[in-house]
Every structure is written in C-alpha cells, then in structure tokens.
C-alpha atoms as one frame of an Amber mdcrd trajectory, in Angstrom:
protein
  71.247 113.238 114.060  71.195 109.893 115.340  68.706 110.532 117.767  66.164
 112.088 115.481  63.251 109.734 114.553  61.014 112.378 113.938  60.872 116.288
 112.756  57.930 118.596 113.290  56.178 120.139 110.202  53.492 123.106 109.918
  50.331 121.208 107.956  46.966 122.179 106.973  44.702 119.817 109.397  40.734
 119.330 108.510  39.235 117.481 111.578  35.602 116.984 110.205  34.429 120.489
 110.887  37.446 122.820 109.689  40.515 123.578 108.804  43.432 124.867 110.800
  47.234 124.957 110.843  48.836 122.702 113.035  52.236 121.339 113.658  52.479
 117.730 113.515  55.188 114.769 113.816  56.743 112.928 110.859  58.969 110.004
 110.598  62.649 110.784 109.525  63.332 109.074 105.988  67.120 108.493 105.666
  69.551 106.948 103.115  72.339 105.832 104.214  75.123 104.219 101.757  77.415
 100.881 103.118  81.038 101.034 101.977  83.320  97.749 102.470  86.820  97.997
 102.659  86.035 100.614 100.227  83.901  99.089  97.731  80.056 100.175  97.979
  78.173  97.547  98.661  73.813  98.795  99.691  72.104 101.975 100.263  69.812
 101.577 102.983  66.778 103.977 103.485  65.837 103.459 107.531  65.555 105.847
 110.593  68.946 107.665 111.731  69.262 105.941 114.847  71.193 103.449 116.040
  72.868 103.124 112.659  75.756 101.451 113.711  74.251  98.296 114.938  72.119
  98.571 111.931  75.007  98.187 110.002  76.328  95.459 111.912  73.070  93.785
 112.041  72.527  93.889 108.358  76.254  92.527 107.167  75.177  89.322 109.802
  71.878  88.680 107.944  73.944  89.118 104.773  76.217  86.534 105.654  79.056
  89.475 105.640  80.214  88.733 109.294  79.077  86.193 111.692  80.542  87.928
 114.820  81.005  91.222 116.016  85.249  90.565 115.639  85.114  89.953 112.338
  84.879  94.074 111.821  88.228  95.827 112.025  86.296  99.156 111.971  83.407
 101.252 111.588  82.565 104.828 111.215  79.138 106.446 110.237  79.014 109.459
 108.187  75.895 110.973 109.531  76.284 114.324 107.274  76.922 112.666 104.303
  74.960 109.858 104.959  77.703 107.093 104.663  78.893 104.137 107.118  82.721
 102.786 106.079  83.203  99.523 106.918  86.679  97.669 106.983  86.624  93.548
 107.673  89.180  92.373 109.062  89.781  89.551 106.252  88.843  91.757 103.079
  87.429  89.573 100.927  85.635  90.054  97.136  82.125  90.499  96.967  79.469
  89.172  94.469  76.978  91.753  94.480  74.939  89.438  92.045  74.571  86.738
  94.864  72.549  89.437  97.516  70.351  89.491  94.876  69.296  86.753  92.975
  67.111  83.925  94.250  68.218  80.732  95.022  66.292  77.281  92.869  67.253
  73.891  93.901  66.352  71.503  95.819  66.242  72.190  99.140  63.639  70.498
 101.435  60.642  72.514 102.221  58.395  73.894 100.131  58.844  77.231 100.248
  62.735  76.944 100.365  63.337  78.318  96.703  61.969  81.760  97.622  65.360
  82.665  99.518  67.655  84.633  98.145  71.128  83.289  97.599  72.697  84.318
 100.559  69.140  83.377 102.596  70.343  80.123 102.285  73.554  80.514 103.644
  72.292  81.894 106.767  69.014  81.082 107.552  68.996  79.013 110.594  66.448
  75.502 111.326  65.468  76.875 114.979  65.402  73.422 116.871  64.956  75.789
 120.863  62.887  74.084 123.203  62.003  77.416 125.064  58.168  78.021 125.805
  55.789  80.705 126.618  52.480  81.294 128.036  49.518  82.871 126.486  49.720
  85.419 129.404  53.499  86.264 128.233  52.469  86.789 124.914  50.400  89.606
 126.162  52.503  91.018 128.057  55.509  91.326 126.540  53.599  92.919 123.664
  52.139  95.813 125.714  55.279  96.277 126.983  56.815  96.925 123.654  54.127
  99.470 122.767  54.570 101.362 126.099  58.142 101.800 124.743  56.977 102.844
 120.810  56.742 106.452 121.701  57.525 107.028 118.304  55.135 105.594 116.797
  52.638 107.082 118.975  53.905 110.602 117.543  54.059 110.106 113.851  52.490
 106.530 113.065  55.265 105.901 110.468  58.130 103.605 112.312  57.671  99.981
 113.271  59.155  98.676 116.574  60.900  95.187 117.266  61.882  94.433 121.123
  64.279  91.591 121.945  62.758  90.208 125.005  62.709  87.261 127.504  59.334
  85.469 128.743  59.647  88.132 131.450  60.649  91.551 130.252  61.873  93.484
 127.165  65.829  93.539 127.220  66.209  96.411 124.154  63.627  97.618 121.205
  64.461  99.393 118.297  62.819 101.795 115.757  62.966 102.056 111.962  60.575
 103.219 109.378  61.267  99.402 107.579  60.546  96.207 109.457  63.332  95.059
 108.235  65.689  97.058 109.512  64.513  97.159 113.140  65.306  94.092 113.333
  69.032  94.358 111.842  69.302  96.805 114.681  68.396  94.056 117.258  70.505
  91.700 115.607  73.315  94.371 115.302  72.837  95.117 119.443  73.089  91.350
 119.954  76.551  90.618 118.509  77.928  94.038 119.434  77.244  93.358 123.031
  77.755  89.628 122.418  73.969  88.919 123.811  73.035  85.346 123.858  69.610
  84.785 121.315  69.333  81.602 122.972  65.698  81.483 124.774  65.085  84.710
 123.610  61.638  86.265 121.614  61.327  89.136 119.412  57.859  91.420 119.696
  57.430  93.061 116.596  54.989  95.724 115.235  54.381  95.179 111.744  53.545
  92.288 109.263  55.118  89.395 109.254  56.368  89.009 105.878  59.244  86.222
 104.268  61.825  89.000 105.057  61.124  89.203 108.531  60.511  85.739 109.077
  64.383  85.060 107.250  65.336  87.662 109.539  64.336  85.989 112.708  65.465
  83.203 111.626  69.180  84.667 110.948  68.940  86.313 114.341  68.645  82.612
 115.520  65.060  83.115 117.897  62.101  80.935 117.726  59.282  82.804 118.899
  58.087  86.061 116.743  54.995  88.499 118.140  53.408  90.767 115.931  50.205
  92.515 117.004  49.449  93.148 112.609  49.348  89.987 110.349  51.182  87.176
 108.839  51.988  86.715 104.934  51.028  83.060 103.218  54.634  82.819 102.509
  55.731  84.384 105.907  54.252  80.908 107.581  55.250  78.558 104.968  58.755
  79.551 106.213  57.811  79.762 109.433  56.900  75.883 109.145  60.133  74.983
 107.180  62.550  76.700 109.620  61.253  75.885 113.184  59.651  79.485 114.127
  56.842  80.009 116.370  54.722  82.323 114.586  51.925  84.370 116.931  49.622
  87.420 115.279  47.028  89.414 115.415  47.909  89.765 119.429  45.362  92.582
 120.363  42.184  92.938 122.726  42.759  89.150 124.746  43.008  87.704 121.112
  46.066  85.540 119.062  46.608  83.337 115.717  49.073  80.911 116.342  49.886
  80.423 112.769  53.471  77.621 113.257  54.801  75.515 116.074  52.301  76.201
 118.908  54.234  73.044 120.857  56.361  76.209 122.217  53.030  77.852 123.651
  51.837  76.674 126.780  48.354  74.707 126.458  48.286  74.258 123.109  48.981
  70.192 123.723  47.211  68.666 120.268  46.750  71.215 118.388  48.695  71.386
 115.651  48.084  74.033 112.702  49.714  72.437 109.074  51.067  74.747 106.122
C-alpha cells in the first residue's frame, strides 16, 4: 500500500458537449492511528506513503522526540491502518497539552495562537543563508516537475526539501501538514542537516505550516498558492522568509526579504 497515492475510478464525465464514462485518478484518503508505548495517542488521515517518516516527523513537531534515537522501535500496520511506536524513555503523556492553546506572555504578537506544545518547539530561525530571485524560480519548477501526483488527481500537496541549487527529497500528502512531517521525518531518520536548507511547498501557507517550518528549523518557505494573515504574523515573530504567489516571473515576499538577494531596503512590516 505504501506506494499508492492514487486509485482509478469509473466516473460519469460531461466535458461541455456530453457525457461519457471515463476512468479517472483520485487521491488515496487514509487513517492511520499512532500508538505509544501502547497508549493511543492521534489518528492521522494523510496519503499511505512514506508513513514511517510521517510518523517520525510528526512526534518531532509534537515535541515527542527530538532525534531519530530517541525511538526504540517502529512498525506500521498498513492493513489495519496502525503505526506502534515504542520510545526509548516511556514517558506519560498529556493528551490535553497537544491540544489546548497556549496564553501568556510571550513576545510577539501573534505568539498566543500556538498551541501548547507550539511553544515548546517552535524555533526563532536566526540562518543567514540567502537566495536569489532566479532560485526561487527554479527550485519551484523543479518541485512541480516531480508532483506527478498531483498532475493525476489534483488532490495531494507537495513539499520538497531543497538547497539554492537542487531539490534533495519531496514528499506527497493529501494535508499540507503532513508533507511536511514527512520531510521532517526523512531529515532526522537520515540525520540530514536543515541548516541552509529551503522547503518549496504547494499549498497555502497557513499558521500550521508556518509552525511547521519553523519546527523543522529552515528559514526560507516557497509556495506557488497564498499566505494566511496569521501565517506572516508568525512568519515575522519567528525569523522565516516567507515567498508566495511564485508563478508566471511573479513573487510576494511577505517576511524577511534581507535573505533574498536585491531586496537591500525594502523591508515589508506585519
């Protein structure tokens, strides 16, 4: 199953003049359920591929684990739809604190939107690592050369871990989210530096994948869709580089364009 993103159905197709029977592609909805050390902990609904470094990927952004080593095991339950995970220091878990927002009085205004454990593992991304308009470009096309899948059913999103140069890995998921838990998952399972490192991404860039990136620990996000009001309020408070609406020789720059080549002076404000 795990390399299934799609499944081909028999539909009724009217393309402006009639109707015929076609089969077409559509994007693979799955749950899958997180057991740790026993105890069940999320139920995920994402794309079955690549599951275990979603897994991984999500317990980092959770604040679960912080490395790879931390896991003593992990097997996925692709039938059933299950991934058992044992830590290697079992530990008790407060479900309430995954879900409850976090007031107080953290600086930055948009600061008491995180969720409990946001604040735990959010990072301030202080990189000094640059790009040029050019790259931007590029490194976008490049991810949508890859997003075969998308070109089949239009129903996943696509996040690429890249350098200025080249994309290093993308992943697939019918959430935003989760593609990038899949990146971050691939990262610490293969113990991949996010130093210098940018992330291309499909879809909107929400609060959620702006924590995200930030968790991941990169500084530069692409998106060829558009930004959220709160997306770049946190994009201000935690250091990111925020660049949308990348499509036909056009960009925003919506955060911290002192990372984008040429931009000397110009300085966008929340």
């Amino acid at each position: 199953m795990t390399n299934i993103v799609r499944h081909t159905y028999e539909i009724v197709k009217y393309n402006g003049e009639k109707l015929t029977t076609v089969h077409d592609d559509i994007a693979v909805e799955f749950p899958l359920t997180i057991y740790i050390d026993g105890e069940e902990f999320a139920t995920m609904v994402c794309s079955p591929t690549d599951l275990e470094d979603l897994v991984i990927g999500f317990l980092a952004s959770e604040g679960l684990i912080r490395l790879y080593s931390e896991i003593k095991s992990i097997s996925i339950d692709e039938k059933q739809g299950f991934a058992h995970v044992q830590l290697q220091n079992k530990q008790s878990i407060n479900k309430e604190l995954y879900s409850k927002r976090f007031i107080g009085s953290c600086c930055g205004k948009s600061r008491q939107f995180y969720f409990h454990n946001d604040v735990r593992t959010a990072k301030t991304i202080t990189s000094k690592h640059t790009i040029t308009i050019e790259q931007c470009f590029q490194l976008m096309n490049a991810m949508q050369i890859q997003s075969t899948d998308f070109k089949q059913t239009g129903g996943v999103h696509n996040a690429a871990l890249c350098t200025t140069d080249h994309v290093i890995i993308s992943r697939t998921d019918i959430g935003r989210h989760n593609a990038l838990d899949k990146l971050y998952g691939y990262c610490l399972r293969e113990k991949i530096s996010r130093a210098n490192k940018i992330i291309a991404f499909s879809g909107r860039i929400s609060s959620e994948v702006l924590l995200k990136t930030a968790k991941i620990g990169i500084g530069i996000i692409l998106s060829k869709s558009a930004p959220t009001t709160l997306g770049i309020d946190l994009a201000h408070d935690l250091g990111i580089t925020m660049i949308g609406f990348i499509r036909k020789n056009q960009l925003n720059i919506y955060s911290h364009p002192e990372r984008i080549k040429g931009t000397e002076g110009l300085v966008p404000r929340p």
